[in-house]
N, C-alpha and C positions, 0 to 999 in steps of 0.2 A: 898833551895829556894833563889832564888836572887832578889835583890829590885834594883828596877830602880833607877841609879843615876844620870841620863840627867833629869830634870822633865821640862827642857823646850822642849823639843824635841814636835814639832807641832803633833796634831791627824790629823788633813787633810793636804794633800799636796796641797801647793797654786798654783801649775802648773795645778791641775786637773780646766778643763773648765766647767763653770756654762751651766746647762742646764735649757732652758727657758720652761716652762709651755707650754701647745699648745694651740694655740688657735685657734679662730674659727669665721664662720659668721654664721647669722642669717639673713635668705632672705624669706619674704611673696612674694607671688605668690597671683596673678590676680585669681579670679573666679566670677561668675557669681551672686553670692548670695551674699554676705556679702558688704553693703554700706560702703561711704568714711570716713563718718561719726563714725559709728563702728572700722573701720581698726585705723582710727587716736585716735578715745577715748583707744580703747586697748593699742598700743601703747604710749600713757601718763600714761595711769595706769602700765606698766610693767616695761618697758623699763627706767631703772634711768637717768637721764638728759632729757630726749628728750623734748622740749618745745611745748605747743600747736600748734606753727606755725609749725613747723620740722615735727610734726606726720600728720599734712595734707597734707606736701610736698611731704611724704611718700609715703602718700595716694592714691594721683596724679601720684606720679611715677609706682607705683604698678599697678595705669588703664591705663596710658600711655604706658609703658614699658613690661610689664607682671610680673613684679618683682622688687624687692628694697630691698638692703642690708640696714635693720635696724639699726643691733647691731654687734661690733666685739670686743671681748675682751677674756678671757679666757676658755676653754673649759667648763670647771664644771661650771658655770654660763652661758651659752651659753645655756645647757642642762634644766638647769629649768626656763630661759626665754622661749626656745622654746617649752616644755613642756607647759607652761602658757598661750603662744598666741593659742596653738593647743586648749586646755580647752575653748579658747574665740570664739572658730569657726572658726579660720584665718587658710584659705591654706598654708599650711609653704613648702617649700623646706629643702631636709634634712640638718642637719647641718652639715657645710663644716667646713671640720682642713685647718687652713693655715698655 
């Protein structure tokens, strides 16, 4: 049996490249049922940060536009926001990897 006599010798090699997390967006879609009202209160209730004004901006864009990117940040949280908004009746689009 031989015993290590380097005990500095690194476990990782500092040339291997850090690999980022995926992430992703979260985009409600326009539909015909669900008021402005509802879209933006969900919205504050889910989504961490957004402020009352922001999730009516949302809102609006979402009836203006047909859609509005919410939220982007990492995939596993992307998953159970958009899980959450689905639970609140919001048209979602599916979640996009960026």
């Amino acid at each position: 049996m031989k015993i290590l006599d380097n005990l500095t010798t690194p476990i990782l090699d500092s040339k291997t490249t850090k690999r980022k997390y995926p992430e992703a967006r979260i985009i409600v879609l326009d539909d015909n049922f669900n008021t402005f009202e509802h879209v933006a209160n969900c919205l504050v209730i889910i989504i961490p940060g957004i402020s009352e004004k922001k999730s009516w901006l949302l809102a609006l864009e979402v009836d203006r536009e047909g859609s509005a990117e919410v939220w982007r940040g990492p995939f596993e949280q992307a998953e159970l926001y958009h899980q959450q908004l689905v639970s609140k009746g919001l048209t979602m689009a599916p979640i996009e990897k960026t």
